[in-house]
C-alpha positions in Angstrom: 41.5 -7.5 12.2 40.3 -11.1 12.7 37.3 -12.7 10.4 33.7 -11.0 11.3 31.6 -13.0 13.3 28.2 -13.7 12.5 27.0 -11.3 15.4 29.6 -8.5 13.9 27.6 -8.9 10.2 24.7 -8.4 11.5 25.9 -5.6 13.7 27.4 -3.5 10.9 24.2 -4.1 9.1 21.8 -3.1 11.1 24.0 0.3 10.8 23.3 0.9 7.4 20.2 3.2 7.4 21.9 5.1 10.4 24.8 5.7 8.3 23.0 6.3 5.4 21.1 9.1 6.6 24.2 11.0 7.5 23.4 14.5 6.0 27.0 15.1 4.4 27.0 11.6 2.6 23.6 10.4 2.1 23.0 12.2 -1.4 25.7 9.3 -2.8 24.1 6.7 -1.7 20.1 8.2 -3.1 19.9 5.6 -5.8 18.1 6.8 -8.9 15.3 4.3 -9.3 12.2 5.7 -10.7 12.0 2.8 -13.3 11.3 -0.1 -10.4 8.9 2.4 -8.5 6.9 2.8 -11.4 6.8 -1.1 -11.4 6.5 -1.7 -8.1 3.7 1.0 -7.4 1.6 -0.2 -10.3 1.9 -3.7 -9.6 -0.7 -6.2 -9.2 0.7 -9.5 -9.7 1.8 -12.2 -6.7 5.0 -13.7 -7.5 5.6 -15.8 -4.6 6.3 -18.9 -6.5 9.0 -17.2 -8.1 10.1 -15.6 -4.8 11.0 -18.6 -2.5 14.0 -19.2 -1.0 14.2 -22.6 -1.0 13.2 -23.8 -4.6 13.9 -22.5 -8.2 10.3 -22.5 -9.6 8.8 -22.0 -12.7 5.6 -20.5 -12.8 2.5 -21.4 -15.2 -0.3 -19.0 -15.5 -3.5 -20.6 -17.5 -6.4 -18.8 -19.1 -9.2 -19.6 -21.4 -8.6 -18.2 -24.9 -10.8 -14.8 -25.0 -11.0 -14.0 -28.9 -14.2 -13.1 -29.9 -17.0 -15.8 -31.3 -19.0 -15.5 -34.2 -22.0 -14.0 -34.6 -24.6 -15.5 -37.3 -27.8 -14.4 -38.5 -30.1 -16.7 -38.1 -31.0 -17.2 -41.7 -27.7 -19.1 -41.6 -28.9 -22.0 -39.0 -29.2 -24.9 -41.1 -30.5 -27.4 -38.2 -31.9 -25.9 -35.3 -31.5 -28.9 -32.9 -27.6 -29.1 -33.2 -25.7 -26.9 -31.3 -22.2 -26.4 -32.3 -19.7 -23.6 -31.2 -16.0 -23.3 -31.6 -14.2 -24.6 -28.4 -12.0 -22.0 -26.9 -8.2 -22.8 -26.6 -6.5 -23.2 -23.3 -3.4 -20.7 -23.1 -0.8 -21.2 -21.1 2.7 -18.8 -20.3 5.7 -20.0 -18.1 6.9 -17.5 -15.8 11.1 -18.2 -14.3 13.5 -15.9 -13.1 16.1 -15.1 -15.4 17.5 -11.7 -13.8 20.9 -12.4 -12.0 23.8 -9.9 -11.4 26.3 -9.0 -8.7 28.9 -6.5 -7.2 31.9 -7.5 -4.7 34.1 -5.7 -2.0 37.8 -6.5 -1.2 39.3 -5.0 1.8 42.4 -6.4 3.4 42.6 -5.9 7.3 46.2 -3.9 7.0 44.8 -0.9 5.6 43.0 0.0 9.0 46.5 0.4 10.6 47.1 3.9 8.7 42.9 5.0 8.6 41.5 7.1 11.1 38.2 6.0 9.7 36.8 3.3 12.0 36.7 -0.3 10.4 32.8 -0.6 10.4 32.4 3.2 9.5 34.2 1.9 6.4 32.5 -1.2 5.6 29.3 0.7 6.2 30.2 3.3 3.7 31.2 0.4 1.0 28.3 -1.5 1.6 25.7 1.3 0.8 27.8 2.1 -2.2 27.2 -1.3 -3.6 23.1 -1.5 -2.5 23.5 1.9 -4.6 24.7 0.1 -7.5 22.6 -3.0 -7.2 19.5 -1.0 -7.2 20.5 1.2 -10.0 21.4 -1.9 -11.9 17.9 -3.2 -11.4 16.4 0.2 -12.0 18.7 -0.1 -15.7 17.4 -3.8 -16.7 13.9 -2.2 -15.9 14.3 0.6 -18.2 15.2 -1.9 -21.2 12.1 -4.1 -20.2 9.9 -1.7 -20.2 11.2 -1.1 -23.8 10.9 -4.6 -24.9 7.1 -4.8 -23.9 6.2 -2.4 -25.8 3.2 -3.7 -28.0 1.6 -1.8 -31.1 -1.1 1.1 -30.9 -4.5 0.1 -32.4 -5.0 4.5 -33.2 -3.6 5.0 -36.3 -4.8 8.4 -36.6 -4.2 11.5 -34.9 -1.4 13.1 -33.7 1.0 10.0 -33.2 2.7 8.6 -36.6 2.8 4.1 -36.1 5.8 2.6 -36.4 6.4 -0.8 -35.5 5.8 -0.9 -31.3 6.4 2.9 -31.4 4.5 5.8 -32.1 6.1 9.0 -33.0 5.0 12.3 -32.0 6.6 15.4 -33.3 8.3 17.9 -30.6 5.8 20.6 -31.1 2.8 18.3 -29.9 4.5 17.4 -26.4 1.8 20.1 -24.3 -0.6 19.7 -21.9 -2.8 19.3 -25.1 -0.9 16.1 -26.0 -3.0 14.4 -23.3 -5.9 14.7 -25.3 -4.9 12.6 -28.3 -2.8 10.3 -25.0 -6.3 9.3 -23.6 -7.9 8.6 -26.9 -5.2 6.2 -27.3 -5.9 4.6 -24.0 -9.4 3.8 -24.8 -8.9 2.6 -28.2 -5.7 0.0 -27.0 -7.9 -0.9 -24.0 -5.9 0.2 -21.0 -7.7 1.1 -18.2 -5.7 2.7 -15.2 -2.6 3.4 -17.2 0.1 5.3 -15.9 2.6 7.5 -18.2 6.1 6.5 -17.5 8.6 9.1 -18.6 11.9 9.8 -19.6 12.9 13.6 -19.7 9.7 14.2 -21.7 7.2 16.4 -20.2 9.4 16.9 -17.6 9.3 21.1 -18.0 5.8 21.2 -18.8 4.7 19.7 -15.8 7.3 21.9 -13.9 5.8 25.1 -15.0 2.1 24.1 -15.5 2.3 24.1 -11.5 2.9 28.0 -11.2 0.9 28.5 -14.3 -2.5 27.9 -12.3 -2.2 31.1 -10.8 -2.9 32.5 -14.2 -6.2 32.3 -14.8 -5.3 31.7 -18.7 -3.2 28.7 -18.3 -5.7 26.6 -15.6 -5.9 24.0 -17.7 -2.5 22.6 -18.7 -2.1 21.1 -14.6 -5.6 18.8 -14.9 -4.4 18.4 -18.3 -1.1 17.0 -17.8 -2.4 14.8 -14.7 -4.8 12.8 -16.5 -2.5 10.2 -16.1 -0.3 9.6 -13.1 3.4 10.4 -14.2 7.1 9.3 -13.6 9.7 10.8 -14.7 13.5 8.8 -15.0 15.6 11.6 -15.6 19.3 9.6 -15.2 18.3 6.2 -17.3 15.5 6.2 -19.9 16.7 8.4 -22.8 20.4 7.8 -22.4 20.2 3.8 -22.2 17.1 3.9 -24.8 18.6 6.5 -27.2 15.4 8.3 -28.1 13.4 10.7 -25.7 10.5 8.0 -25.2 7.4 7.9 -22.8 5.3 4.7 -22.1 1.6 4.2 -21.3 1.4 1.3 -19.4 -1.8 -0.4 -18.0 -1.8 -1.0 -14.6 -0.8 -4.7 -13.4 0.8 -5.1 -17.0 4.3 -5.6 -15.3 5.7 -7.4 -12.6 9.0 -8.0 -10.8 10.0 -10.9 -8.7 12.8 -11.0 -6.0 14.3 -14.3 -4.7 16.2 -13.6 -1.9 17.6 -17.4 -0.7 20.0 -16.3 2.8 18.5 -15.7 6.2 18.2 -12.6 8.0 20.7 -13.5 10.5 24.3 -14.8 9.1 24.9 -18.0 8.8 28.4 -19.4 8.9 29.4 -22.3 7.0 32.3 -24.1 8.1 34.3 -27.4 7.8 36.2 -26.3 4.1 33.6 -23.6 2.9 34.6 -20.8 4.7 31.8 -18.6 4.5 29.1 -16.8 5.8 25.7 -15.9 3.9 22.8 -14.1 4.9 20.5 -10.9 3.1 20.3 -7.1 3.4 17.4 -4.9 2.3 17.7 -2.1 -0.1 18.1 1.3 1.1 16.2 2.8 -1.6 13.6 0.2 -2.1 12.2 -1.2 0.9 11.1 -4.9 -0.1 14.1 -5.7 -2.3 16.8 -7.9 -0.7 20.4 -9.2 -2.5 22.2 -11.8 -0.7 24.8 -11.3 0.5 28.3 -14.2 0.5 31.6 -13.3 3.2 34.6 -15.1 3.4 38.1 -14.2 3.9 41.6 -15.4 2.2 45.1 -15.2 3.6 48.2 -13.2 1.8 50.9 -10.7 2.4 50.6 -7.5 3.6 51.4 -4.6 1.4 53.0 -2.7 4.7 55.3 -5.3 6.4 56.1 -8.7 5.7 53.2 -9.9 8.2 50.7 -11.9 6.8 47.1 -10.0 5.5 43.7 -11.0 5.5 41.9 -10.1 2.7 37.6 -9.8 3.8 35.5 -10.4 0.3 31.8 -9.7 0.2 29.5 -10.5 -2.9 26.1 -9.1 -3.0 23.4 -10.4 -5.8 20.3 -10.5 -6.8 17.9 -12.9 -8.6 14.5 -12.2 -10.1 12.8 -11.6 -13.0 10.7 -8.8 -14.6 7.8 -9.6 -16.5 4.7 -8.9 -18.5 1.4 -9.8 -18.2 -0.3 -12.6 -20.5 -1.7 -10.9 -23.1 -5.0 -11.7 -24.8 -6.6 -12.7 -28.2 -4.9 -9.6 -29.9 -0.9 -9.8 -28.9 -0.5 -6.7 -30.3 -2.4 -5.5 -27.1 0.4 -5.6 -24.3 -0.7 -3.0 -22.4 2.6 -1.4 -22.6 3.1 1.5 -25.4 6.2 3.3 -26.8 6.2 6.9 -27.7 9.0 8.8 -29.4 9.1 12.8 -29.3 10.3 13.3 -32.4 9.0 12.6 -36.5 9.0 8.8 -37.4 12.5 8.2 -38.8 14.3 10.8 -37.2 14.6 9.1 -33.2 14.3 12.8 -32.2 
């Protein structure tokens, strides 16, 4: 098995999504992902400075200072012909990428000689397992993100207890009733066009509240329970968070950047470097790319005393995920935390 040639890369990855939607197989390589779709679907912001293959940028977003002025009776204006107002601050927030992580495959060319599986069914095969993991990876980071943005709810009354940036709800109020006391809290934090992100909460209730609108007693919970569009991460959020949270998240509030830096095509680096680089797209999420780094090393074969050549791929990606600038109150994220369970308990 001699080195792959640029035209062979590209060959066996243009295969991919065939091999990928093999009926027997393709349920391994469904990467659970809900976290980045919710990102992704929601998002608003252009990245591209952050997303070009040829430069490491920094990004500087500027606004004018919004906090409110004051307001004076005029009984208080002490010379009528001067005119002077506070000056609003200029705010500024540097945006870089500071997401990297990768996965790598080792195959030496000897093992082919006693497989009856072909060499590019094989490579296929290990090459959608790691897109798997490099999306799921991403879909991980996102989940503690999220988490991180969380900002502090301005409705201290009702059914939610404040805590820090979460608010915790006792198991009994997660109905289709909840969604009352949910939209109150929208208004009063500001966010317009949230969406609810979701762990397992919910989950059941929106499961049943389907059938239950052929009851004529239970019509309500379905409008109820889709006053705000939901996800639901049922692999990632509660074990990696520890606590059975949901967020309500404004739409636009997050971001995610992607800098892919290889070509399409291959491209083979000679003269001492050994190795070819280009990028693959995401199975899962159409848009995302990793780069991807081959080269091969020399060494003896575990079956004879011949020599073997061992073929090493690295895939990574580099990105960031981000929040929005937020505005006179930095309480006000437009991301909020809430816990089912009583404040001290986590559940």
């Amino acid at each position: 098995m001699a080195d792959f040639s640029c035209a062979e890369l590209f060959a066996i990855k243009t295969k991919l999504p065939e091999i990928w939607k093999d009926s027997q197989v393709s349920a391994d390589y469904e990467a659970d992902i809900v976290p980045i779709q919710a990102i992704r679907e929601n998002q608003t912001a252009i990245m591209t400075p952050l997303e070009s293959a040829s430069k490491d940028n920094m990004m500087t977003v500027e606004w004018i200072s919004t906090c409110p002025n004051e307001v004076k009776d005029c009984d208080e204006l002490e010379n009528p012909c001067v005119i002077d107002g506070e000056e609003k601050d200029v705010v500024c927030k540097d945006y870089e990428n500071d997401l990297c992580f990768y996965t790598e495959i080792k195959v030496r060319d000897d093992v082919f000689r006693t497989l009856s599986i072909s060499r590019d069914e094989y490579l296929g095969r290990e090459f959608n397992q790691a897109l798997k993991d490099m999306d799921e990876k991403l879909a991980q980071i996102a989940v503690a993100k999220i988490d991180s943005f969380a900002g502090v709810n301005q409705l201290t009354e009702g059914q939610g207890t404040v805590s820090g940036t979460s608010t915790f709800i006792p198991a009994a109020y997660w109905t289709p009733n909840l969604f009352a006391y949910l939209s109150k809290v929208a208004v009063y934090n500001k966010m317009k066009n949230s969406f609810l992100f979701n762990g397992g909460n919910l989950w059941e209730q929106n499961w049943n509240a389907r059938f239950d609108q052929l009851n004529d007693n239970m019509k309500d919970k379905f409008p109820k329970l889709n006053t705000f569009k939901q996800y639901f991460d049922l692999f990632w959020t509660d074990q990696i968070l520890g606590q059975k949270k949901s967020f309500l998240i404004t739409k636009g509030a997050i971001a995610l950047a992607n800098q892919a830096r290889f070509p399409l095509i291959p491209e083979q680096f000679s003269n001492g470097a050994n190795i070819i680089r280009y990028k693959v797209q995401s199975n899962n999420l159409p848009g995302i790319f990793y780069d991807v780094e081959y080269k091969t090393t020399c060494g003896a074969s575990s079956i004879n005393k011949k020599s073997a050549i061992t073929h090493d791929w690295r895939f990574s990606f580099v990105g960031g995920i981000f929040l929005n600038p937020v505005g006179c109150n930095d309480e006000r994220t437009g991301v909020l935390s809430f816990v089912c369970g009583d404040a001290g308990s986590g559940y």
